[in-house]
C-alpha positions as a Markdown table, in Angstrom:
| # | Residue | x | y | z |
|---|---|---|---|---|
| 1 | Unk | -1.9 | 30.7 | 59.3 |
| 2 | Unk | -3.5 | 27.3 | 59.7 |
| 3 | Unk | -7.1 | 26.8 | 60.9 |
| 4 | Unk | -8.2 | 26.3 | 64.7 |
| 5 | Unk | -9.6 | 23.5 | 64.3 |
| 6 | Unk | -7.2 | 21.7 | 62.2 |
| 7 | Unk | -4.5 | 19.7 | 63.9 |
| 8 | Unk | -0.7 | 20.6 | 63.3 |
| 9 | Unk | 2.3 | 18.8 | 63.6 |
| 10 | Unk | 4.8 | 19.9 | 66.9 |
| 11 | Unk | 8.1 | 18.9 | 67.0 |
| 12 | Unk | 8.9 | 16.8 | 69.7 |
| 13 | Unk | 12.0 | 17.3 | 72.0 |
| 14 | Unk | 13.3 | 16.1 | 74.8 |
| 15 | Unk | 13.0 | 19.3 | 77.5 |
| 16 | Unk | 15.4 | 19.1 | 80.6 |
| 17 | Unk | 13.9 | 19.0 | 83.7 |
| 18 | Unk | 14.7 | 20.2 | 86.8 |
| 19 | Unk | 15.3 | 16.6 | 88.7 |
| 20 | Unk | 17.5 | 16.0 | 85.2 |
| 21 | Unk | 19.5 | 19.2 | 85.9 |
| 22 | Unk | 20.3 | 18.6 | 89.3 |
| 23 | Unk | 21.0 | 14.5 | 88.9 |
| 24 | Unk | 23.3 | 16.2 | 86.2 |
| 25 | Unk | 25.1 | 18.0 | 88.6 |
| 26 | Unk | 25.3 | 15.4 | 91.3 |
| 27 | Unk | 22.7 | 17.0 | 93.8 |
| 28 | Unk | 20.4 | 14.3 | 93.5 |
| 29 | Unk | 21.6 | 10.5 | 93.9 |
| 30 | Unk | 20.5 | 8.0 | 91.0 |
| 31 | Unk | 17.3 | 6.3 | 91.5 |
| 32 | Unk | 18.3 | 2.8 | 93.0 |
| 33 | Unk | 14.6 | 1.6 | 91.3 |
| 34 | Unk | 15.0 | 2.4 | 88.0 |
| 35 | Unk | 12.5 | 0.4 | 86.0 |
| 36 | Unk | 13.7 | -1.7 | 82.8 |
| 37 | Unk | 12.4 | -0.2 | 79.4 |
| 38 | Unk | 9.2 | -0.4 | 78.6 |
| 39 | Unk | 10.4 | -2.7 | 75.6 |
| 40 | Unk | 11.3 | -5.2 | 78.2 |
| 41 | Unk | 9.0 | -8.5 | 78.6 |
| 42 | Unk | 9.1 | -7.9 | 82.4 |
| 43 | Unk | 8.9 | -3.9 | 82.6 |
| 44 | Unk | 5.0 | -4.5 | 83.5 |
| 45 | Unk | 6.0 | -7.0 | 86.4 |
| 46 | Unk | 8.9 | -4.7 | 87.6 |
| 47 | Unk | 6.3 | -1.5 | 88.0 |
| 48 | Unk | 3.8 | -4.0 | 89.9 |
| 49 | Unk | 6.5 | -5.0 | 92.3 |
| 50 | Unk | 7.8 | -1.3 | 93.1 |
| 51 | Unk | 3.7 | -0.2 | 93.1 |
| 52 | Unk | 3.0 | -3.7 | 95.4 |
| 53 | Unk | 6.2 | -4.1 | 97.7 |
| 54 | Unk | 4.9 | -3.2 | 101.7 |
| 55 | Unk | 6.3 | -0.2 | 102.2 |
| 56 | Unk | 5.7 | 0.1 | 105.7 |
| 57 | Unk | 6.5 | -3.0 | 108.6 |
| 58 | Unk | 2.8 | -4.5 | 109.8 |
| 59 | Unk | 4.2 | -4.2 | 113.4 |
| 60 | Unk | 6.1 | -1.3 | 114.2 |
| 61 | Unk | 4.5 | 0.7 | 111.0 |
| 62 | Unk | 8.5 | 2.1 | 110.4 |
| 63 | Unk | 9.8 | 2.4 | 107.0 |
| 64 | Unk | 11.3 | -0.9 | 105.1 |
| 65 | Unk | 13.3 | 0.6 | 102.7 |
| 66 | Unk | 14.7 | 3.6 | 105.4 |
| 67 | Unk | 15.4 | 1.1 | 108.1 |
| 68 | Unk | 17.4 | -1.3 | 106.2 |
| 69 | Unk | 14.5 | -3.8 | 105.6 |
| 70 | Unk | 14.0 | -5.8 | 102.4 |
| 71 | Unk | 10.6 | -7.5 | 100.9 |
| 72 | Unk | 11.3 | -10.3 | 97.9 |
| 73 | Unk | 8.3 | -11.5 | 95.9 |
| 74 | Unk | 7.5 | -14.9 | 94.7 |
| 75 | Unk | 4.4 | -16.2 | 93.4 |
| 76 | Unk | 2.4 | -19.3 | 94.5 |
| 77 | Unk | -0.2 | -20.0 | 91.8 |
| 78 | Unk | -1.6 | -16.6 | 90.8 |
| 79 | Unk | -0.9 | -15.3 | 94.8 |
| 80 | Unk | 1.8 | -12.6 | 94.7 |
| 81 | Unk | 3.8 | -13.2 | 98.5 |
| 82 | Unk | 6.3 | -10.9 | 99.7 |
| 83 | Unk | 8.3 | -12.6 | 102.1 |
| 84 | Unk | 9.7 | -9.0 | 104.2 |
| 85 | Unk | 11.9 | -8.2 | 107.0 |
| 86 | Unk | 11.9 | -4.9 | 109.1 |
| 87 | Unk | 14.9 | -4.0 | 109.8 |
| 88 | Unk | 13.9 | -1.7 | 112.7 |
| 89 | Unk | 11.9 | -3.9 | 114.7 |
| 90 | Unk | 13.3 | -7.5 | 113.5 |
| 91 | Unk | 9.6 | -8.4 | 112.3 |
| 92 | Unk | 10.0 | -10.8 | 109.7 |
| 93 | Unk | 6.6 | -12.6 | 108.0 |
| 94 | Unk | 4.8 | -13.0 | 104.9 |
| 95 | Unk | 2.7 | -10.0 | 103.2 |
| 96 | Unk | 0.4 | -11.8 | 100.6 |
| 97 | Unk | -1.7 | -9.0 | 98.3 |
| 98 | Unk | -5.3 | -10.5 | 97.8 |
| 99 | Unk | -7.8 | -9.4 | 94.6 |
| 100 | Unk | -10.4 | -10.1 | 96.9 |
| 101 | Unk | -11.2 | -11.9 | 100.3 |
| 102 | Unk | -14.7 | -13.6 | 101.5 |
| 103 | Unk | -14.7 | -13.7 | 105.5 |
| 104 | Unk | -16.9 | -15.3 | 107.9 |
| 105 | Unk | -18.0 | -13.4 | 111.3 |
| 106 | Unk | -18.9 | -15.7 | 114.0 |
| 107 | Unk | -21.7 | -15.3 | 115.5 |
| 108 | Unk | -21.8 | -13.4 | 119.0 |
């Protein structure tokens, strides 16, 4: 019997999972956001986007993705913009993700 405190080697396998077994069996759609391999030079950018992208219209608050909206990134220097487009309310505008932002408050 090998000692507590001493590490062992486990066998690794792949275990199915419930959301496995059911895409399987056709209950569950295939994710439309599948991210690239890891491997991939861009999989890092690609996360960013799915983490980043408004999810949510900044005028009527309704869903972009469930109303048939769409939000495309581009850069501008080291600004990440997401040009987007509510398809619920027709909004359509720029959503641009800041690191950090210095504002002035006028005096009253």
């Amino acid at each position: 019997m090998p000692d507590e405190s001493t590490p062992s080697e486990v066998a690794r396998a792949r275990v199915s999972s419930a959301a496995d077994s059911a895409l399987a069996s056709g209950i569950l759609p295939e994710d439309p956001h599948r991210l690239p391999p890891p491997t991939d030079w861009w999989a890092a950018d690609a996360e960013r986007h799915l983490l980043d992208k408004p999810k949510f219209c900044p005028m009527c608050a309704s869903s972009i993705h469930d109303r048939g909206g769409i939000s495309t990134e581009y850069w501008t220097a080291d600004t990440r913009n997401f040009m987007t487009w509510c398809g619920d309310c027709g909004w359509f505008g720029e959503v641009v993700r800041f690191s950090r932002v210095t504002i002035l408050e006028e005096d009253h």
